[in-house]
Each structure stands twice: as C-alpha cells, then as structure tokens.
MDTraj code that builds the backbone (N, CA, C; nanometers):
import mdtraj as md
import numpy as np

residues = "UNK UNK UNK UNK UNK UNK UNK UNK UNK UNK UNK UNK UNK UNK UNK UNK UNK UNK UNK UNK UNK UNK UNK UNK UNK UNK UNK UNK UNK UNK UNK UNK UNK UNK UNK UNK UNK UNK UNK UNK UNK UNK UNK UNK UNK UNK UNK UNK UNK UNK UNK UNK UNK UNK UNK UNK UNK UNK UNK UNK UNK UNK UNK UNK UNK UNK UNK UNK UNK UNK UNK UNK UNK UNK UNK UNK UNK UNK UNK UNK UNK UNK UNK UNK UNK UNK UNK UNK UNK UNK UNK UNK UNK UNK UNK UNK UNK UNK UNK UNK UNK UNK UNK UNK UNK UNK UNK UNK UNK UNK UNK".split()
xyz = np.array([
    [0.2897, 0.4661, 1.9486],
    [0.2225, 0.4236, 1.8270],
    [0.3030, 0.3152, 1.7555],
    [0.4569, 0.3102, 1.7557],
    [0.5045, 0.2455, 1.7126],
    [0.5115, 0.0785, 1.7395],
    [0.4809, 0.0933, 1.8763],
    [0.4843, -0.0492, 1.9418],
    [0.3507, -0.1465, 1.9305],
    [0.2457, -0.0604, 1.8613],
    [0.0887, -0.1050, 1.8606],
    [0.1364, -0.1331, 1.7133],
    [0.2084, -0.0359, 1.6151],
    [0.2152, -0.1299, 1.4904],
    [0.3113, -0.2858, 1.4760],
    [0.3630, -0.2416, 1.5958],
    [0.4804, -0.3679, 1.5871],
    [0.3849, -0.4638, 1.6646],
    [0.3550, -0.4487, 1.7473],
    [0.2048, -0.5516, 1.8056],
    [0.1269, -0.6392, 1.6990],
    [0.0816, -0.5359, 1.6348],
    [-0.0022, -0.5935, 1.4616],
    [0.0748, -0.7236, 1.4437],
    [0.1753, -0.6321, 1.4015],
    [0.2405, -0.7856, 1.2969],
    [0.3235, -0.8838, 1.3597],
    [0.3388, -0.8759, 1.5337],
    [0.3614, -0.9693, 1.6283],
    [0.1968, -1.0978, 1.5916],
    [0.1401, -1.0262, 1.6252],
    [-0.0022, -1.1305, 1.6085],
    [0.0161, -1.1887, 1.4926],
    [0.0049, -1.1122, 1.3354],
    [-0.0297, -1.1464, 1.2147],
    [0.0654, -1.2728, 1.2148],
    [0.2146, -1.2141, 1.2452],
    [0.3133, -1.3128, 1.2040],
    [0.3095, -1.5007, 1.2670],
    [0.2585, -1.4461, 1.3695],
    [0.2335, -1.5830, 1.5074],
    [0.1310, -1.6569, 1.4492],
    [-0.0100, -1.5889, 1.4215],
    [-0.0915, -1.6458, 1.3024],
    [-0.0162, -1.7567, 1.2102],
    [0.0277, -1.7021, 1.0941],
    [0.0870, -1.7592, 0.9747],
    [0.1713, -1.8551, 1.0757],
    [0.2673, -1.8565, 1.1527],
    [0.3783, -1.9114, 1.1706],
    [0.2823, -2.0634, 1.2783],
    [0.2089, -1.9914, 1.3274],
    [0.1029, -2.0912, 1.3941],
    [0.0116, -2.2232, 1.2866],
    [-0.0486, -2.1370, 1.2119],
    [-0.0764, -2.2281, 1.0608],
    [0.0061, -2.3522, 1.0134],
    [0.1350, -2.2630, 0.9709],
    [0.2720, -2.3585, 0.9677],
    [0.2932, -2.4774, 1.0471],
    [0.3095, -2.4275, 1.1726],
    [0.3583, -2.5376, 1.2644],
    [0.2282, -2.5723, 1.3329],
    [0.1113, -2.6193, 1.3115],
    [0.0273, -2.6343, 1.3427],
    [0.0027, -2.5885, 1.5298],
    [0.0506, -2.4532, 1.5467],
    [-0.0082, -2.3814, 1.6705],
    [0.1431, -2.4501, 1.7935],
    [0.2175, -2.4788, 1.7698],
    [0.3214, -2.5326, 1.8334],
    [0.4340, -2.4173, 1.8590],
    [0.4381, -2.3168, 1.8723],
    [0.5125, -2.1853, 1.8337],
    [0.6174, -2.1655, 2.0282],
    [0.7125, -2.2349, 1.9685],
    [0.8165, -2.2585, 2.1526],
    [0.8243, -2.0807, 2.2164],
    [0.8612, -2.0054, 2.1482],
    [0.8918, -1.8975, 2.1544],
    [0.8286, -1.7458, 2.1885],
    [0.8115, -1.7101, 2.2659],
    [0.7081, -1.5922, 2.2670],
    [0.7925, -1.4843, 2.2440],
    [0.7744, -1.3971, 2.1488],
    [0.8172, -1.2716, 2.0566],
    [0.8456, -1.1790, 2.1463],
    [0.9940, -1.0911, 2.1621],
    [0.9645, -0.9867, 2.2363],
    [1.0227, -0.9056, 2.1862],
    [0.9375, -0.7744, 2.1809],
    [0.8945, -0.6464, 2.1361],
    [0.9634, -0.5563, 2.2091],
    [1.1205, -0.4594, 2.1261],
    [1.2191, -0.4293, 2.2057],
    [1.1617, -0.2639, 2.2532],
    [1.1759, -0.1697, 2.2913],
    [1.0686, -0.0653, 2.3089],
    [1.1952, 0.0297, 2.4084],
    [1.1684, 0.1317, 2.3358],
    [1.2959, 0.2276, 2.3957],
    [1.2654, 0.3541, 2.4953],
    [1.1036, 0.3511, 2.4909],
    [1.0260, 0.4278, 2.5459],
    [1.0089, 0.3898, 2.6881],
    [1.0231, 0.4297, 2.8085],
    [1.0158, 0.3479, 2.9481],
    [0.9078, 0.4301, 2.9640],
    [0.8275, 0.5025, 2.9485],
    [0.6843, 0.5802, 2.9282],
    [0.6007, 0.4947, 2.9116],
    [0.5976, 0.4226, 2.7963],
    [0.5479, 0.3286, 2.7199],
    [0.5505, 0.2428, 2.7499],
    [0.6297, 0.1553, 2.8378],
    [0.6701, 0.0403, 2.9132],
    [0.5740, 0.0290, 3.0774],
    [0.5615, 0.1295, 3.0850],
    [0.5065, 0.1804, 3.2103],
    [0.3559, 0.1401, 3.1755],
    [0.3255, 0.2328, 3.1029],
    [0.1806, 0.2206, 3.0585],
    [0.1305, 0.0939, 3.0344],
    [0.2164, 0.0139, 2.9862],
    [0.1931, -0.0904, 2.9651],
    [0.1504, -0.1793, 3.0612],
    [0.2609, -0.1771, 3.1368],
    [0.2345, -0.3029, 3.2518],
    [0.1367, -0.2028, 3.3530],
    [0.0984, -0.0808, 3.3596],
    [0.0117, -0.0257, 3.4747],
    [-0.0714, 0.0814, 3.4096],
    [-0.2166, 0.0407, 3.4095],
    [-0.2945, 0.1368, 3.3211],
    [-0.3321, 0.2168, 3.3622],
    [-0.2578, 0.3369, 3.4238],
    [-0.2841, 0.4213, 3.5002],
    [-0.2959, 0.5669, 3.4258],
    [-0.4499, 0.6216, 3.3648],
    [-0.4957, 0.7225, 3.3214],
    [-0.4204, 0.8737, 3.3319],
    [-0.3612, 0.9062, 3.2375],
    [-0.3165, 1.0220, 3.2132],
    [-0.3318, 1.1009, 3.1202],
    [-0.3122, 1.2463, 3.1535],
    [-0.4069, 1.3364, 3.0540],
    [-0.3279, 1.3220, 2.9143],
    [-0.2165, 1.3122, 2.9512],
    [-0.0916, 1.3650, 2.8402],
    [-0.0926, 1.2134, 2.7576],
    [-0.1820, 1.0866, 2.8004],
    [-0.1359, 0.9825, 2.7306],
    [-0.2872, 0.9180, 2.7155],
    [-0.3427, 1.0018, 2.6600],
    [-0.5350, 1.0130, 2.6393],
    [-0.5273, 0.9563, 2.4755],
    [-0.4417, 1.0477, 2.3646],
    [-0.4467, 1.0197, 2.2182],
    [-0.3841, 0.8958, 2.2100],
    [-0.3293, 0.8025, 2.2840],
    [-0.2804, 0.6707, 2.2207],
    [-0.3444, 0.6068, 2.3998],
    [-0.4181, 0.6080, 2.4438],
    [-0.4788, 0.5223, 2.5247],
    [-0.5026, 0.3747, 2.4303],
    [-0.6121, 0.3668, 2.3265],
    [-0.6786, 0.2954, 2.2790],
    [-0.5218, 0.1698, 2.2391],
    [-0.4452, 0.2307, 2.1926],
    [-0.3238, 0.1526, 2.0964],
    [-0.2350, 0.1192, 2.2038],
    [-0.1997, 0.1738, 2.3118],
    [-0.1921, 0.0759, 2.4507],
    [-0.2104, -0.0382, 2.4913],
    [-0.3675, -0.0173, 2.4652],
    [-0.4206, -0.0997, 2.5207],
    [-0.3924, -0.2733, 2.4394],
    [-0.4435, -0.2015, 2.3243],
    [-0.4087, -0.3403, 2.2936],
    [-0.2849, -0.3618, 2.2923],
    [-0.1535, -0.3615, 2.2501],
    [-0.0304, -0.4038, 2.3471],
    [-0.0384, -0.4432, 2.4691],
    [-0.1247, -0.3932, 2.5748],
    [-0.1499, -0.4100, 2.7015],
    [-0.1808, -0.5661, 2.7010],
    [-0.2929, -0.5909, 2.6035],
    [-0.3923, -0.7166, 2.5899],
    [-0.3303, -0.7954, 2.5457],
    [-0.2251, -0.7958, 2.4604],
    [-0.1303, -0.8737, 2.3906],
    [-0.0141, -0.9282, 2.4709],
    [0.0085, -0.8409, 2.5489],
    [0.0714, -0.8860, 2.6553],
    [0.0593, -0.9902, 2.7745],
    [-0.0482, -0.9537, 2.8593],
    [-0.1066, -0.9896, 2.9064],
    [-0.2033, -1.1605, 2.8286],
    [-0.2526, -1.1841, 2.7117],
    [-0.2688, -1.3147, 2.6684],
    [-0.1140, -1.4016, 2.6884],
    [-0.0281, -1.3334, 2.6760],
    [0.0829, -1.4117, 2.6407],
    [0.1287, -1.4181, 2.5070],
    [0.0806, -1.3558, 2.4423],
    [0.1679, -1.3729, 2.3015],
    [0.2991, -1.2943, 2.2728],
    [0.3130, -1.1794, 2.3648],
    [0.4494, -1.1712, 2.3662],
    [0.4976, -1.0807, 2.4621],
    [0.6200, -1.0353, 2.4504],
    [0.6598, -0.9683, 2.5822],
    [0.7317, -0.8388, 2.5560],
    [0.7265, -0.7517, 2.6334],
    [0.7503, -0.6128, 2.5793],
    [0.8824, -0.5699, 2.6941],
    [1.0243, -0.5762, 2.6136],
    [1.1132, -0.5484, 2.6827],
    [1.2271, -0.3934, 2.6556],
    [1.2770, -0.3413, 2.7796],
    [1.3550, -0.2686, 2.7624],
    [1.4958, -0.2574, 2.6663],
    [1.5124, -0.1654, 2.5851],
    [1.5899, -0.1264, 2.5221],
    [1.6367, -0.0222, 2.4665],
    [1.7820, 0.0207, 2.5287],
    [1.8752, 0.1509, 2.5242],
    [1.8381, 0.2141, 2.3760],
    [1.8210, 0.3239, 2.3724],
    [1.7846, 0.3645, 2.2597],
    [1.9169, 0.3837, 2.1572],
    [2.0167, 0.3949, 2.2068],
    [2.1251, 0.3922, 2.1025],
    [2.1352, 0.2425, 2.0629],
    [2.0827, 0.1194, 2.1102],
    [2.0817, -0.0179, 2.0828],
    [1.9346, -0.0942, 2.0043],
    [1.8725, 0.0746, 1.9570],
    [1.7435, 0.0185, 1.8860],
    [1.7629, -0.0137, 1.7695],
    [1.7532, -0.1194, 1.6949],
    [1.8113, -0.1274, 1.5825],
    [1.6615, -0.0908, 1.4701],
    [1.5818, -0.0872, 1.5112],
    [1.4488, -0.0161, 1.4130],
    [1.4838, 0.1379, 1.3922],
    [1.5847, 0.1519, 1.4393],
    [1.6224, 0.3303, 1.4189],
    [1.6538, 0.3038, 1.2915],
    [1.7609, 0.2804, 1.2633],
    [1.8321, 0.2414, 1.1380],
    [1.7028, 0.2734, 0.9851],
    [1.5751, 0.2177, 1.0350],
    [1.4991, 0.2525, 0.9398],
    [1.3949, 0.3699, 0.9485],
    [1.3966, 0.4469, 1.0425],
    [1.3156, 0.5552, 1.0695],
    [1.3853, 0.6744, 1.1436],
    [1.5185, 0.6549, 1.1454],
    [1.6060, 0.8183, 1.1729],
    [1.6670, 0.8292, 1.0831],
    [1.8025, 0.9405, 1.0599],
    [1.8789, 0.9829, 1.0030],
    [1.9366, 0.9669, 1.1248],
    [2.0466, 0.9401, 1.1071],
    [2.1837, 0.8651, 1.1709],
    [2.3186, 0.9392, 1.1759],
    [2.3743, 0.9737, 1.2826],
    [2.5012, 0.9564, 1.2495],
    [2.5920, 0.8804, 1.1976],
    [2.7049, 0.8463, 1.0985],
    [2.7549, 0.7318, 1.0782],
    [2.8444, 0.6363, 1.1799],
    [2.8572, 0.6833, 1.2410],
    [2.8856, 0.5407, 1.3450],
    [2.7844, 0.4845, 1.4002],
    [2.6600, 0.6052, 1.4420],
    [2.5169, 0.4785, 1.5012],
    [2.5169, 0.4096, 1.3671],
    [2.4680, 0.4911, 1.2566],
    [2.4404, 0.4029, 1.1570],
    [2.4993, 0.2393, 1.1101],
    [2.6326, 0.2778, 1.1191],
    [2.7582, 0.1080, 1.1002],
    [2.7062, 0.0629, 1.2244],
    [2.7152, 0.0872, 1.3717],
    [2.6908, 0.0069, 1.4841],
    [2.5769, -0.0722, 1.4472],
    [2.4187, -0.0112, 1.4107],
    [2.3342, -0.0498, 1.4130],
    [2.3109, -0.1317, 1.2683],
    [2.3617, -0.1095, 1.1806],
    [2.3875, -0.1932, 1.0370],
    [2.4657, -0.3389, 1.0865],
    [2.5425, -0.3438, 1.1550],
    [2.6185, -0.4639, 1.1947],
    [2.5848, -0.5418, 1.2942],
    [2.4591, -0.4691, 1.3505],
    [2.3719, -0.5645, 1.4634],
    [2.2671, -0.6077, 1.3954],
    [2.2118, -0.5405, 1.3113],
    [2.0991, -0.5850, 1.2054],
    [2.1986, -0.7288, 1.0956],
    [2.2966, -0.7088, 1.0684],
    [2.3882, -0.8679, 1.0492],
    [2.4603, -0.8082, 0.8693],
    [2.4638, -0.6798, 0.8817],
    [2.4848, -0.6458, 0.7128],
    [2.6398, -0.5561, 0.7606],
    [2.6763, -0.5842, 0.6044],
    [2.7933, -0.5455, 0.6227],
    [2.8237, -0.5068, 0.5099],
    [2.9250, -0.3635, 0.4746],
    [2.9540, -0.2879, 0.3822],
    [3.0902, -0.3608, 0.2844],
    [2.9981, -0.3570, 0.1378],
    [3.1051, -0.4428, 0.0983],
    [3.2316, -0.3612, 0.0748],
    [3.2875, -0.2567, 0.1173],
    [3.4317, -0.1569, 0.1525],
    [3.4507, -0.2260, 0.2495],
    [3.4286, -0.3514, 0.3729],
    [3.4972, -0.3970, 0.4936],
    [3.5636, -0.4995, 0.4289],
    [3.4514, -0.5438, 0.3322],
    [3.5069, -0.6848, 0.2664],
    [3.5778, -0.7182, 0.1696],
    [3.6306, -0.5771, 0.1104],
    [3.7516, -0.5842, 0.0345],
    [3.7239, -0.5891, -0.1412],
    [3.6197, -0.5689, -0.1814],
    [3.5100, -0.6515, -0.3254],
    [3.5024, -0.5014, -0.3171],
])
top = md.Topology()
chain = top.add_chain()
for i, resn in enumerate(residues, 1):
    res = top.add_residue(resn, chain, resSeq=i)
    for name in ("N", "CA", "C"):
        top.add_atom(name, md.element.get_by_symbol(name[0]), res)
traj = md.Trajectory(xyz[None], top)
C-alpha cells in the first residue's frame, strides 16, 4: 500500500515538475521498496490468494512502471530511510537513518 501512495505523488510531482520545465524531466524517479514480495508482484502479475486486497494498488505501480515514469528498486530495509517517519526506532537506526536523510543533531555540532 505504501508504494501505490508513493506512486501517487511520483506522478503528481512529475506533473508539476513537467509544467515547470515544460515536459523535459532527464530523470526517471525511483521508488526505493523494501518489500521483495512487492517487487515481485510488480514486475510479474502473477494472481495470488494472499495478495487479492491490494491487487488493484499494484497494479497501478505495475502501470507506472511499465509507462516509464519511474522505476521501482530494491532496498535493505535497515537502509529505508521512510522508516524514520513511520516506525519507532532504535537510536542508532534512528541517527543512521537521520544522517542519510542529511540532518544532523545540533549536540554533534557543538551549539
């Protein structure tokens, strides 16, 4: 479910950013995804009972994919940095993943 909302605003954003640069956009967006379930499904639409309630929200990721607007790649789940805003953390994932997101505690910086 998470990757169909991140899909959304892959499109929405490409939109606006397309507007901007009048449709010239070098870059195709990729959508980091920690789920290899989900990754699967993706690239092979192969009907399963257990993956019936998010068929529909697949799909379109599937479709989104497949146009080319962006690309849906593997990533270690201790290296997801969207955790940071939807777990509770240990504090070292938490600093690891705070310092890959580019922020930094002003106790490092001495202030």
């Amino acid at each position: 479910m998470a990757a169909s909302e991140a899909a959304k605003d892959v499109v929405w954003i490409r939109r606006v950013l397309g507007e901007i640069d009048a449709g010239k956009l070098k870059y195709k967006p990729t959508l980091f995804v920690d789920n290899m379930g989900m990754i699967s499904l993706i690239n092979n639409p192969v009907f399963h009972r257990r993956s019936k309630h998010i068929e529909i929200r697949q799909y379109f990721v599937r479709e989104r994919c497949e146009e080319g607007i962006m690309v849906v790649s593997h990533v270690a789940s201790e290296q997801q940095v969207a955790d940071i805003m939807t777990k509770p953390l240990a504090r070292v994932a938490f600093e690891l993943l705070r310092g890959e997101m580019g922020f930094i505690s002003l106790t490092e910086t001495g202030k």
